[in-house]
N, C-alpha and C positions, 0 to 999 in steps of 0.2 A: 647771726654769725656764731659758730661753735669754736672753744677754747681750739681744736687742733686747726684753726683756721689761724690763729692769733700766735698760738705757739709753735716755735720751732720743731720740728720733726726728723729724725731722721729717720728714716724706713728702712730695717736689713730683712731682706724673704732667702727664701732656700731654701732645698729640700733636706731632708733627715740627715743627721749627720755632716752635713757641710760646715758644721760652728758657728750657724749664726748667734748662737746662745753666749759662748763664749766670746765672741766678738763683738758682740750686744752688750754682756755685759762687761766690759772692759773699757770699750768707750764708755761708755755711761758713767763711770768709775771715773775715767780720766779728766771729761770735761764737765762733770757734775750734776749730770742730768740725773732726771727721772727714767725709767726703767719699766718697759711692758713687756713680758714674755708669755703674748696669746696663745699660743701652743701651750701653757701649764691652764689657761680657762677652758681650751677644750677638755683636756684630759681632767679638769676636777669636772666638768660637765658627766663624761661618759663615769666619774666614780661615783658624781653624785648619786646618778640614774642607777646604776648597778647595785649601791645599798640603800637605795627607797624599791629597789624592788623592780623597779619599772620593764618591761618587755624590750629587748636590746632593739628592737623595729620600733620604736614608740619615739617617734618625731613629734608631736604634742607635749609628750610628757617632760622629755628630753630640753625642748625651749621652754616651758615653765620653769625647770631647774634651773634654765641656765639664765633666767629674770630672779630668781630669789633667792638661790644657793648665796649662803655667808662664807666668804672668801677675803685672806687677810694674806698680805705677801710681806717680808720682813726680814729679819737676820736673826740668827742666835745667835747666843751667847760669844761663840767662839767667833763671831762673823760670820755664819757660811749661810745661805739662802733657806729663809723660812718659807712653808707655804701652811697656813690652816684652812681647814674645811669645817664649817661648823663647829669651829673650835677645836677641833680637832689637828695636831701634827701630820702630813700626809705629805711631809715632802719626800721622801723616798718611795713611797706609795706611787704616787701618779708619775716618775722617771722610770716605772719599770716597762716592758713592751707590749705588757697586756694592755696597761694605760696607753701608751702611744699606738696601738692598733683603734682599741675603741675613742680616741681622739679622732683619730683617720675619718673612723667611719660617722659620728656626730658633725662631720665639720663639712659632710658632705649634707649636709640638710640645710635649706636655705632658711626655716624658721629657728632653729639652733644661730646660725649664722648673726639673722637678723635680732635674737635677742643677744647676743654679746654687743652688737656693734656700738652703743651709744654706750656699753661698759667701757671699752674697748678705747672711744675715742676720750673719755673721761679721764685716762690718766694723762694726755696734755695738758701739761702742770709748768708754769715757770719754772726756773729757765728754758728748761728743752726737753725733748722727751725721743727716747732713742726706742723703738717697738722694734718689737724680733716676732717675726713668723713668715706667714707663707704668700699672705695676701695686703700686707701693710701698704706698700706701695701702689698696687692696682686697687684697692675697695675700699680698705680703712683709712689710710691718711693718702691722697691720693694730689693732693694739693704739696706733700710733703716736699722740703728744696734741696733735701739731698736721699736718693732712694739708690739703696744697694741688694743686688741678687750676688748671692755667695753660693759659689755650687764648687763641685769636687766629682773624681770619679767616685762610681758606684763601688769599685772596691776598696776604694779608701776612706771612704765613709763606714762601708761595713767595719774596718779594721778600725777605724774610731771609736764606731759606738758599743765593738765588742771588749776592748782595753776600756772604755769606763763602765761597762758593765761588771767588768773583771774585778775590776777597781771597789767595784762595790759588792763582790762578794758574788755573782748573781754567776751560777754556771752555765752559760748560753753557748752553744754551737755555731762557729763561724756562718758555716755553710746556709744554716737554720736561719741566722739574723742577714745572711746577703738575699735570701728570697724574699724577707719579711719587709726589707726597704725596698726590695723592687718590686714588691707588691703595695707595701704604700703609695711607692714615688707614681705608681700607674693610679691609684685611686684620686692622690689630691692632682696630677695631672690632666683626669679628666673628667673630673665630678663637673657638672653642669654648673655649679653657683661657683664662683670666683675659684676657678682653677687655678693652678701653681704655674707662674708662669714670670717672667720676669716686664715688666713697666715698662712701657717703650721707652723714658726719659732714665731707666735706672744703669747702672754702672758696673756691668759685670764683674767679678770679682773670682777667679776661678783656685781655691785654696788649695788643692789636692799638693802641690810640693812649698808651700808656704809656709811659715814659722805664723803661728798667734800674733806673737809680736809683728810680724812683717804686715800679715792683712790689718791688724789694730793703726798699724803705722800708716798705713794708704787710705784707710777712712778717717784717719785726720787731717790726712793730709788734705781729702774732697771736701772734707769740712771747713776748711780753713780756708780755701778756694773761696768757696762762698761765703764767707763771713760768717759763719755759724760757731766760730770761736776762733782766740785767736794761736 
């Protein structure tokens, strides 16, 4: 029997830009959990591979990185989200779109997939553990007792992730990043290994005219339904 069988789970999937990130971590924040955000293991995967070199088609090399790559996730100083690679600082590094394309495309390989997974399921950690990605609910924690699908329109998503791109300096073209999610949303949609897709038991959750606070508020509320806190 494996820890995410013993510890509480809750599972939020979604596609780009829907907040499952921010709503991942906010709960987690709130009822004091631990915190997986699989989508930052793809994308240090695809940066691994890209500064050892490796051939952007190289699904061998690519699952070996993604079995050995040293990977630390944590806070600074100020509190805001650490991530290291090989010791290295790369948290703005792997948030930009070049990373979330080559996330896209490693997380559509099933031996990529399969060496994260028992990463993946290891941070089930007492008390509970709140995982944000794409496939938590159907592949990784699949046992999970409260699983949520967060989705939003496609244009409101692009306008999302183009204001924190903004946010961060990065000059990106609307038009440019609404192709680049619909070109994602169609890759993990129908990549053959654990496609994007919501949990027949999961909880639809549709953000597009919701406040943070509103969606934060109704996955406590599921959770406290179930006894998963009070």
């Amino acid at each position: 029997m494996s820890a995410s069988d013993i510890v509480p789970v809750v599972a939020i999937d979604g596609p780009s830009g829907s907040g499952k990130g921010t709503i991942s971590r906010a709960v987690a924040r709130r009822v004091g959990w631990h915190l997986l955000d699989s989508g930052a293991l793809y994308r240090l995967v695809a940066l691994a591979g890209q500064r050892r070199g490796l051939d952007p088609d190289d699904r061998a090399g690519h699952a070996q990185v993604a079995q050995k790559m040293a990977v630390a996730f944590g806070s600074a100083a100020d509190g805001s989200e650490q991530v290291l690679l090989e010791g290295e600082d790369v948290t703005l590094g792997i948030r930009s779109e070049a990373a979330g394309n080559g996330a896209s495309r490693v997380a559509a390989w099933a031996e990529v997939r399969g060496a994260l997974m028992h990463r993946q399921q290891a941070f089930a950690q007492p008390p509970g553990l709140v995982a944000d990605g794409r496939d938590m609910g159907t592949v990784v924690f699949p046992r999970a007792p409260l699983k949520i699908f967060l989705t939003a329109s496609a244009q409101e998503r692009a306008l999302r992730r183009h204001k924190q791109l903004k946010d961060k300096g990065s000059d990106v073209s609307l038009p440019a990043l609404s192709r680049e999610i619909a070109e994602r949303d169609a890759r993990d949609q129908t990549r053959q290994v654990a496609p994007l897709r919501p949990a027949p038991d999961a909880c639809v959750i549709d953000s597009t005219d919701l406040s943070v606070e509103a969606v934060v508020g109704r996955v406590l509320e599921l959770g406290a339904a179930r006894g998963l806190w009070r």
